[in-house]
N, C-alpha and C positions, 0 to 999 in steps of 0.2 A: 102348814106347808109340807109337801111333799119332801119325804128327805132325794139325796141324788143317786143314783145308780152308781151301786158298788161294784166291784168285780173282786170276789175271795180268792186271790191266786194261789192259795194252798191248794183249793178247789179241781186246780190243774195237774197237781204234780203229787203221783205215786207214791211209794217209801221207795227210796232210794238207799240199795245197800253200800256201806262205804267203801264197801272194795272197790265197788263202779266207780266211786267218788275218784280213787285216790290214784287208782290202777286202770286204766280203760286200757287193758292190754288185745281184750276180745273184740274191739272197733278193726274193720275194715278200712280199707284206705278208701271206697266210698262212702264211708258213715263219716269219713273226714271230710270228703267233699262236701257230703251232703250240711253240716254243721256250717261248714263257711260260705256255703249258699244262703242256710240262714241266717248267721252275722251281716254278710252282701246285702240281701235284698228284703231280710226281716222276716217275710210271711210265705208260703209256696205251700199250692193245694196238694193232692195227694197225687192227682194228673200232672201237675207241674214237677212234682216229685219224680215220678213215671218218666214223661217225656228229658229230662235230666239224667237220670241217671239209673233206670231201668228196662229191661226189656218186656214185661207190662206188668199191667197195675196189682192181679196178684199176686207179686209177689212183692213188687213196692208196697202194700197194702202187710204183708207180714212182718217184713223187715221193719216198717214205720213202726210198727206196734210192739216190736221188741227193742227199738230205738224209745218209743214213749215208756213203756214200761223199766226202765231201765235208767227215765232220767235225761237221756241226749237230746231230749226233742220232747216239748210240748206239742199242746192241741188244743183247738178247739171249733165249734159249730157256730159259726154265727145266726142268728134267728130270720128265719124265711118266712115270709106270711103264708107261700105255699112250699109243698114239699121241705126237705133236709136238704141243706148248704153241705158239701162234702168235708172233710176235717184239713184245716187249716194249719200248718206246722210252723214253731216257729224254735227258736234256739231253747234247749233246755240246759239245766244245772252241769250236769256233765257235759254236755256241748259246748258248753263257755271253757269250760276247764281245755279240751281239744282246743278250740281254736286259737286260747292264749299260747298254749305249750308249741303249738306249730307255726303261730305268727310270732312271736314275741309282741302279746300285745299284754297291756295290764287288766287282770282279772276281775279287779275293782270296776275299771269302767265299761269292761264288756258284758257284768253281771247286772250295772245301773242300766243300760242297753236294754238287756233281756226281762228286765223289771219293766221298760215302758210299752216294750209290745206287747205284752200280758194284755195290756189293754186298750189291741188292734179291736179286736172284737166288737168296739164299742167306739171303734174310731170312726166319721165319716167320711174319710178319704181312703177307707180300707179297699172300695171296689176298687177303685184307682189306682190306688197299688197296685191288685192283682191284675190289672188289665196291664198295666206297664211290666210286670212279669210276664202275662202272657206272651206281649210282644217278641220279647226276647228269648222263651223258651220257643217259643215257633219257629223263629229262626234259626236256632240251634237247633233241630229239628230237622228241620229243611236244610242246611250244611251237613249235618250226617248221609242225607239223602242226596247228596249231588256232588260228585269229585271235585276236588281243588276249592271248594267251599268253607272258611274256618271262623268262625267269631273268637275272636283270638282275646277282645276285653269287652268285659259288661260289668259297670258298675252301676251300682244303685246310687238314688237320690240324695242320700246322705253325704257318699263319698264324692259326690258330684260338688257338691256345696263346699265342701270342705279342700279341695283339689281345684277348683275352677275357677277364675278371676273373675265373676261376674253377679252385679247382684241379684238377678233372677237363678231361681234352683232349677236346672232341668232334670229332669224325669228319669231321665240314663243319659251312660257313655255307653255305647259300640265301637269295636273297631272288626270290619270285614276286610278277611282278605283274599287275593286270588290269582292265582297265576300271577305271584310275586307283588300285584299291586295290592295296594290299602285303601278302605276309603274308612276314616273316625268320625261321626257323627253324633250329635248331642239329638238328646229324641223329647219330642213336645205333645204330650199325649191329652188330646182335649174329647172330652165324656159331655159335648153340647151342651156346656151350663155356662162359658165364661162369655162375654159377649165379645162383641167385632171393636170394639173401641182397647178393650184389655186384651185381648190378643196384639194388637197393635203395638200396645205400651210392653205388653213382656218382649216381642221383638225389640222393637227399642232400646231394650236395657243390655243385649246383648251386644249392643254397637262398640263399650269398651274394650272388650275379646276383638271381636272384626279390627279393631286399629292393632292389635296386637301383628308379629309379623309369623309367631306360630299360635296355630288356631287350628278348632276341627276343619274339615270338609264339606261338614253341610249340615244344617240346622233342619231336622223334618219331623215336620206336623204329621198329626197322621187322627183322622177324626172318624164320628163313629158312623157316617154316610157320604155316598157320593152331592146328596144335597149342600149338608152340612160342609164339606170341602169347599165346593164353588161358590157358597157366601161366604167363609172366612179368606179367601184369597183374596176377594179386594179390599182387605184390611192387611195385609201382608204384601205388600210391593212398596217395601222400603229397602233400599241400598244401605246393607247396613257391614259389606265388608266379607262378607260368608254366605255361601250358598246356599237358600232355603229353598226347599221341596215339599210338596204335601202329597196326602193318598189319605185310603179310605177305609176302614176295616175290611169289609169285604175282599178287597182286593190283598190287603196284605195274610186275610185268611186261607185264600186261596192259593198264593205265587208268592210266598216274601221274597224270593230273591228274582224274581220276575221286572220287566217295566210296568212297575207300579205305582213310579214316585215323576209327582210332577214338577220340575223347577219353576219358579216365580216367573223366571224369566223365559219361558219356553213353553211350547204348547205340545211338545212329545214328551212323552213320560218315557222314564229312564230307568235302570234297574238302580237298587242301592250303591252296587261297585261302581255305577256310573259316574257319579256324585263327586269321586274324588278329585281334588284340584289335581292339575298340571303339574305341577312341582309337589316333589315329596314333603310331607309335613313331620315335624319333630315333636307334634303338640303334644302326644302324652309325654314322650321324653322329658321335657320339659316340668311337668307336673310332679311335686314332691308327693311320697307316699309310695307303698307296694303298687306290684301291678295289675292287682283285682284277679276278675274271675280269667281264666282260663288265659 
């Protein structure tokens, strides 16, 4: 019998001088960002890196490399059957050390953390990941490029889970906001592999949040074609308390903060800031924990 695929994570990580250990006096306040981006959301490419917190990728490309070098930040290539996967980053040795010292979080458990995405690489829900980061770096994106536009929280899957009354994990929180309003939304990111009966039942499960009386704004799908959209909607027309929308990759590639999201209950598509209820919502408020990214 075949033995199982290992992953050597020494294999990953440089010599690390302990001055870097001990001292990271020479970290910039975005090499800080960029570690609790990692903690946040685990994995972000090198373009996802860029479009964050860059003005382009040469030079995100040197800083990442004296980040890796140094310890802050791992790496790695996942295997392509064609071409090279670009390098993948994810929290390193001394990047745990930053993010406890600036969160007060404990070091123990954000090092047990960075021990399990060592081996994203070999995960099969890693594109999914990155597609649910893409989502959200596009959109952060697209608010730098258009006034009065902020994504003010993005939390990742974990913190979703851990933060959320519900027993389905969603994908992300967002919170947009604009000319004073908000819309918070939970985001449902489907890669056309679940079917129309389990799209169904995860709605469903969100029905004990909708009873709740603070809750997001709106629950959206968001799939990888315009086909793919219009067969999962007639599995998605249940009254379950919270307003669900859907769209398409395409369109959110094009226009994220555009009328690109369609309600369940409507046949015009709506922009994201549209989404928001009528009355102001205290949902994250509400929610125990820091207040994520940005």
């Amino acid at each position: 019998m075949a033995s199982a695929t290992r992953v050597d994570t020494r294999a990953f990580r440089p010599r690390i001088e302990r001055s870097h250990v001990l001292s990271p006096s020479w970290l910039t306040e975005r090499d800080d960002a960029i570690c609790l981006d990692l903690h946040e959301h685990r994995v972000l490419t090198t373009m996802q890196l860029t479009g964050l917190h860059f003005e382009d990728v040469r030079r995100a490309r040197r800083r990442l490399l004296i980040l890796h070098r140094k310890g802050v930040v791992e790496r790695f290539r996942p295997y392509r059957p064609r071409g090279s996967a670009p390098h993948h980053y994810i929290l390193g040795e001394v990047g745990a050390r930053v993010v406890a010292a600036t969160q007060g979080l404990d070091l123990r458990t954000i090092k047990q953390r960075m021990e399990r995405d060592l081996y994203l690489m070999l995960n099969p829900r890693l594109d999914h990941l990155l597609e649910v980061n893409d989502f959200f770096v596009r959109l952060i994106k697209e608010c730098r490029n258009t006034s009065d536009y902020d994504l003010t929280r993005w939390w990742g899957e974990r913190r979703c889970a851990a933060a959320i009354p519900t027993p389905v994990r969603p994908d992300g929180l967002g919170r947009l906001t604009s000319s004073g309003t908000s819309c918070t939304f939970l985001l449902e990111l489907d890669r056309g592999t679940e079917r129309g009966d389990r799209l169904r039942r995860k709605l469903l499960s969100y029905g004990r949040l909708g009873r709740r009386r603070e809750k997001p704004d709106a629950i959206v799908f968001i799939f990888p074609s315009e086909k793919r959209e219009r067969t999962a909607r007639s599995k998605l027309g249940i009254d379950i308390g919270i307003r669900v929308a859907t769209s398409h990759r395409d369109l959110h590639e094009a226009n994220p903060l555009g009328r690109i999201w369609l309600p369940i209950d409507d046949e015009t598509r709506r922009s994201l800031i549209d989404l928001r209820m009528s009355a102001r919502s205290s949902f994250l408020g509400e929610l125990s924990g820091p207040g994520g990214h940005r």
